[in-house]
C-alpha positions in Angstrom: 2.3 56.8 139.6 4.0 57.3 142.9 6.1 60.0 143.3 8.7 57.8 144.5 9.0 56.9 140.8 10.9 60.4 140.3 14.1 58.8 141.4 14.9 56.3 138.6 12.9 58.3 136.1 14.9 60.9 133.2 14.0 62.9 130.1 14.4 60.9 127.3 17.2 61.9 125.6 18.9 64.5 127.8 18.9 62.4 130.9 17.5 65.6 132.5 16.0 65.6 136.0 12.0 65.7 136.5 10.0 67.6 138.6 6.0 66.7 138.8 2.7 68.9 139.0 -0.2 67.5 139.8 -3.8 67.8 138.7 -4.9 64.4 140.3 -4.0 62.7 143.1 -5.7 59.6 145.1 -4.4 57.3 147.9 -0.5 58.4 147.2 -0.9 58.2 143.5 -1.0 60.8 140.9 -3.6 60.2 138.7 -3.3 63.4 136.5 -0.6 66.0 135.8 2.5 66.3 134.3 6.1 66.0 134.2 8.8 69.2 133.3 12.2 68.6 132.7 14.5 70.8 134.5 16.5 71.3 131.1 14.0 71.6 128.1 10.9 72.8 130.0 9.1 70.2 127.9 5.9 68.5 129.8 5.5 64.7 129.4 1.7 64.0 130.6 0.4 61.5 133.3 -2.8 60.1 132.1 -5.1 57.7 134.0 -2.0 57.5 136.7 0.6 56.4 133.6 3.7 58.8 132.9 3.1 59.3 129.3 6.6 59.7 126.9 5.8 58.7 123.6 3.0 59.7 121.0 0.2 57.1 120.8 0.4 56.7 116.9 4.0 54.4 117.1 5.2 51.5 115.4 4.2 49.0 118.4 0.8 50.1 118.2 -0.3 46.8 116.8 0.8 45.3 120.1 -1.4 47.6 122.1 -4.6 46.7 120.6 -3.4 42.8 120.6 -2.6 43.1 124.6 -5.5 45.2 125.4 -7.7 42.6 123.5 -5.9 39.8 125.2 -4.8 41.2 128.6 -5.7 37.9 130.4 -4.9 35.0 127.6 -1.4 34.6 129.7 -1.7 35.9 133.1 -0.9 32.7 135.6 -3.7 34.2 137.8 -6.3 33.9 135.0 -4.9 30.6 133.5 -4.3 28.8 136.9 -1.3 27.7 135.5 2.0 28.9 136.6 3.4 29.0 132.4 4.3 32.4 133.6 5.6 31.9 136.8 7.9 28.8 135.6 9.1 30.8 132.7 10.3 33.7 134.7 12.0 31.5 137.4 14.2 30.1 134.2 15.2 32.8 132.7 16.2 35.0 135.2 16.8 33.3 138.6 15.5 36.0 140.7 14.1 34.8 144.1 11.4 36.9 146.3 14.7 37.3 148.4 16.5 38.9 145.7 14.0 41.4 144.7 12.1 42.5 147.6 12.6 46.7 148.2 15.2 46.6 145.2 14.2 48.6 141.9 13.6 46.6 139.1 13.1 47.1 135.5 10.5 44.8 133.1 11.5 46.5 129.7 8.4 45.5 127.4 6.3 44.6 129.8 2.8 44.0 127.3 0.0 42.7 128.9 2.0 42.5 132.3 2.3 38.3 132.2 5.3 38.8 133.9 5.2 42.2 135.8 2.6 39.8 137.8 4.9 37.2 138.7 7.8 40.1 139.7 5.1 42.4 141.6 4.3 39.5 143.7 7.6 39.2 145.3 8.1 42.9 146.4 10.5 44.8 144.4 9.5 48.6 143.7 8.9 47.3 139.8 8.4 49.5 136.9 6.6 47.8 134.4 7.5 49.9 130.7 5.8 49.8 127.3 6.0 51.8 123.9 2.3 51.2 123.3 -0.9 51.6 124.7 -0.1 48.0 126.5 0.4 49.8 129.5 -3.6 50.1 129.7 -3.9 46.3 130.1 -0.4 46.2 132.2 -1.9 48.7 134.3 -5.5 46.5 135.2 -3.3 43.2 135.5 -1.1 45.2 138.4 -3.6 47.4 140.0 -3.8 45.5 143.2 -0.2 45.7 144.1 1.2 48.8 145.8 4.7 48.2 144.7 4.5 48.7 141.0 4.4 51.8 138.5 3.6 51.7 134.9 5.5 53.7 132.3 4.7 54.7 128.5 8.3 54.5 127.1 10.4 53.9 124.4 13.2 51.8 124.9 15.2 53.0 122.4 15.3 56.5 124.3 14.4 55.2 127.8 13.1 58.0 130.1 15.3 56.2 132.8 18.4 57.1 134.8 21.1 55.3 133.9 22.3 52.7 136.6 19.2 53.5 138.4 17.6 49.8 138.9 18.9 46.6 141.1 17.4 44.2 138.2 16.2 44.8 134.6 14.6 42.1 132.4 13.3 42.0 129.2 11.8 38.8 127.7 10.6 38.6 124.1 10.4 41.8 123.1 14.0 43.4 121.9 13.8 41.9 118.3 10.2 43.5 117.6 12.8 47.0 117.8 13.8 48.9 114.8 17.4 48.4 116.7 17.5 45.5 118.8 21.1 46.1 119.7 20.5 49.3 121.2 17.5 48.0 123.0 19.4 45.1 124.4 22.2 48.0 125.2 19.9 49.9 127.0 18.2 47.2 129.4 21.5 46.2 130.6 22.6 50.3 130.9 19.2 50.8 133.0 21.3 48.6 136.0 23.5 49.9 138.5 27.0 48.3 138.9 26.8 44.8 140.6 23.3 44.5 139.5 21.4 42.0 137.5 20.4 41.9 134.0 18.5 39.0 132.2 17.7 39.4 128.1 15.4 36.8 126.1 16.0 37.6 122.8 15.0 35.3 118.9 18.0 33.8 117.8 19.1 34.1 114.0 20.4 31.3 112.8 21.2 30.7 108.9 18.0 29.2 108.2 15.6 31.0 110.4 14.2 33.9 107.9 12.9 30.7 106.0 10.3 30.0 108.7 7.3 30.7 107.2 6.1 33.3 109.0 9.4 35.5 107.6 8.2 34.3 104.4 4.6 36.1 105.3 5.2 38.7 107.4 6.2 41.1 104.4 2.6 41.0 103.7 0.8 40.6 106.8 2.3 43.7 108.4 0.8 45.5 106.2 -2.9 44.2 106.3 -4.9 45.9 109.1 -4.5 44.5 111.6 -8.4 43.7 112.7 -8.5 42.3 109.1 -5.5 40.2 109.7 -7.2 39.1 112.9 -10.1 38.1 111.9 -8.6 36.0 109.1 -6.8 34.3 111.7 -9.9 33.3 113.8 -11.5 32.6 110.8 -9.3 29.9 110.2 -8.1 29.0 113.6 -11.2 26.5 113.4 -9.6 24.4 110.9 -6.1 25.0 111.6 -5.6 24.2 115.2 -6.6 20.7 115.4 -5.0 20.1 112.4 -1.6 21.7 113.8 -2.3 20.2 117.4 -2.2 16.5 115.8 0.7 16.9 113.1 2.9 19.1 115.6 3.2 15.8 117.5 4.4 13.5 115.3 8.4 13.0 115.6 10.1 14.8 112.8 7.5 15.8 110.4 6.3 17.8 113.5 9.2 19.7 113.6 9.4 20.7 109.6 5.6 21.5 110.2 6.2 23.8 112.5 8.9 25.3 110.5 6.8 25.7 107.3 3.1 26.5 108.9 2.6 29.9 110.3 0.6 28.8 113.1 1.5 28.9 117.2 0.2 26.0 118.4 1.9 24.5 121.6 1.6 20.9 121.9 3.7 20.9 125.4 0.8 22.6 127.2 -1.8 19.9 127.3 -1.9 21.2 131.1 -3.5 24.2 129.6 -7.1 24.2 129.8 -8.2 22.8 125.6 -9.3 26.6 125.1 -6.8 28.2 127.1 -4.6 26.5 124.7 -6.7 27.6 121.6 -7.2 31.6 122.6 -3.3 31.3 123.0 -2.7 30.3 119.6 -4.9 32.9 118.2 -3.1 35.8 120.3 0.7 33.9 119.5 0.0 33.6 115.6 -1.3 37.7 115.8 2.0 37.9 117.3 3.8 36.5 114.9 2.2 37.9 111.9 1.3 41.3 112.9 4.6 43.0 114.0 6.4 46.0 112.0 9.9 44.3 113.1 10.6 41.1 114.1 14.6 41.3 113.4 16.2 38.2 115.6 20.2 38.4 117.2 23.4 35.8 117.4 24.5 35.8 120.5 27.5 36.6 119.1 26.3 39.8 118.7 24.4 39.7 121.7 28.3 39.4 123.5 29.1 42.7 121.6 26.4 44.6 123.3 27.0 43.5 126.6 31.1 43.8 126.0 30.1 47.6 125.0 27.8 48.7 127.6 30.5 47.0 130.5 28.8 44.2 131.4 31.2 43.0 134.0 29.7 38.9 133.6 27.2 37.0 131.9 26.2 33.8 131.0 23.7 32.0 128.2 20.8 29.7 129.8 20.2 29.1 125.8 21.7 29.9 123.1 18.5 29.4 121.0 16.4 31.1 121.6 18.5 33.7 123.3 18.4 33.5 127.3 21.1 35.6 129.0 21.8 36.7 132.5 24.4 38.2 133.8 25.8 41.6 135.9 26.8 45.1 135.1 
């Protein structure tokens, strides 16, 4: 971490003040030591250069070992296909003029898909995690200078409130026990005038049908390497099976409803097993997660209405894109 990251960090909890010893240090990073609050006295380790404020043994942990096992499956830079890039530009807008010097937040940051895409256009970016993602997150970043990688819970952010120009968080609020603190939270991370953007699931009336709500009561609760290697067991079979009946005009669109499987047919500009590692890593995702609890936005307008959003407005509705401004 640099020790420029002191000014937007806080105890979790107290919002208390931190003050760093180090054990480690190398080229302006600290590589070992700890952080004290100035209230508690309590010491929050920084291991392997990562400010470390949860225990290892959490509830996201299944999306550690899935993002350290697939750190590169969606990284633009490993892909050659800006999926990424394009996805980033549409859900939140932000040019390199816009970020450049600011602070900015990526809330969830997994693998660091889009922590690459922000680093590159020069914000002082802190890319957060609750689980041991950040180990991938960290090799995807390590050649910029501008970025910092945090072991947090979002739920009880070790943030300053208002501290950050920009704060996004894409995909990951409704894997939360309580997405609408999450959500509450992102936007609260932002200073007044500055930017939020949220992409959340959307519930709808018939959404905990989909078959993978149907599962998923089961399948979080299979080991997870077991439950992997089930899936690329039958990935074989499945995906070229999927791949052709996805296609077809409306019986594509109940399959895809009723068969557990991500398979994306509009990324034929995806190298053939680009595509297929994808839908192993997607259908983990899928599967695999302790929560997976998706908002309205009518009750995505409540959170923002609470935490004094002063304006926002939905790119979608489903699934949930939302931008706006403290």
């Amino acid at each position: 971490m640099r020790e420029k990251l002191l000014e937007v960090l806080a105890e979790p909890k107290t919002g208390a003040a931190l003050t760093v010893e180090v054990d480690r240090h190398q080229g302006g990073r600290i590589l070992e030591g700890h952080l004290v609050s100035t209230v508690t006295g309590i010491r929050y380790p920084i291991t392997r250069g990562i400010p470390r404020f949860v225990r290892s043994d959490n509830y996201a942990e299944s999306f550690g070992r899935q993002w350290n096992a697939y750190q590169q499956t969606q990284l633009d830079s490993e892909t050659g296909v800006d999926i990424s890039t394009q996805r980033f530009d549409d859900e939140t807008g932000w040019t390199s003029a816009d970020l450049e010097g600011k602070w900015c937040l990526d809330a969830g940051c997994g693998a660091g898909r889009f922590a690459e895409v922000a680093a590159a256009r020069g914000p002082n970016l802190v890319a957060m995690d609750y689980s041991s993602a950040v180990e991938a997150t960290a090799r995807t970043v390590e050649r910029f200078d501008n970025v910092d990688v945090v072991q947090g819970n979002l739920l009880e952010p070790p943030l300053r409130v208002g501290a950050f120009d920009f704060a996004y968080c894409i995909g990951v609020i409704q894997h939360t026990p309580d997405p609408a603190l999450a959500a509450g939270n992102v936007v609260a991370a932002v200073r007044p005038g500055g930017a939020f953007s949220l992409t959340i699931y959307a519930r709808r009336p018939w959404t905990k049908l989909n078959a993978k709500y149907l599962l998923r009561p089961l399948t979080k609760r299979i080991p997870q390497s077991i439950l992997h290697d089930a899936i690329r067991s039958a990935m074989p079979v499945v995906f070229p099976v999927a791949d052709k009946v996805f296609r077809v005009p409306i019986v594509g669109r109940v399959a895809r409803h009723s068969i557990p499987v991500a398979v994306y047919t509009d990324r034929d500009h995806l190298a053939y097993d680009k595509r297929y590692e994808e839908a192993v890593l997607d259908t983990l995702d899928m599967l695999s997660p302790q929560y997976d609890s998706p908002m309205t936005w009518q009750e995505v307008e409540r959170v923002l209405r609470g935490v004094g959003a002063a304006d926002w407005h939905f790119n979608t509705k489903v699934p949930i894109n939302v931008v706006g401004r403290r």
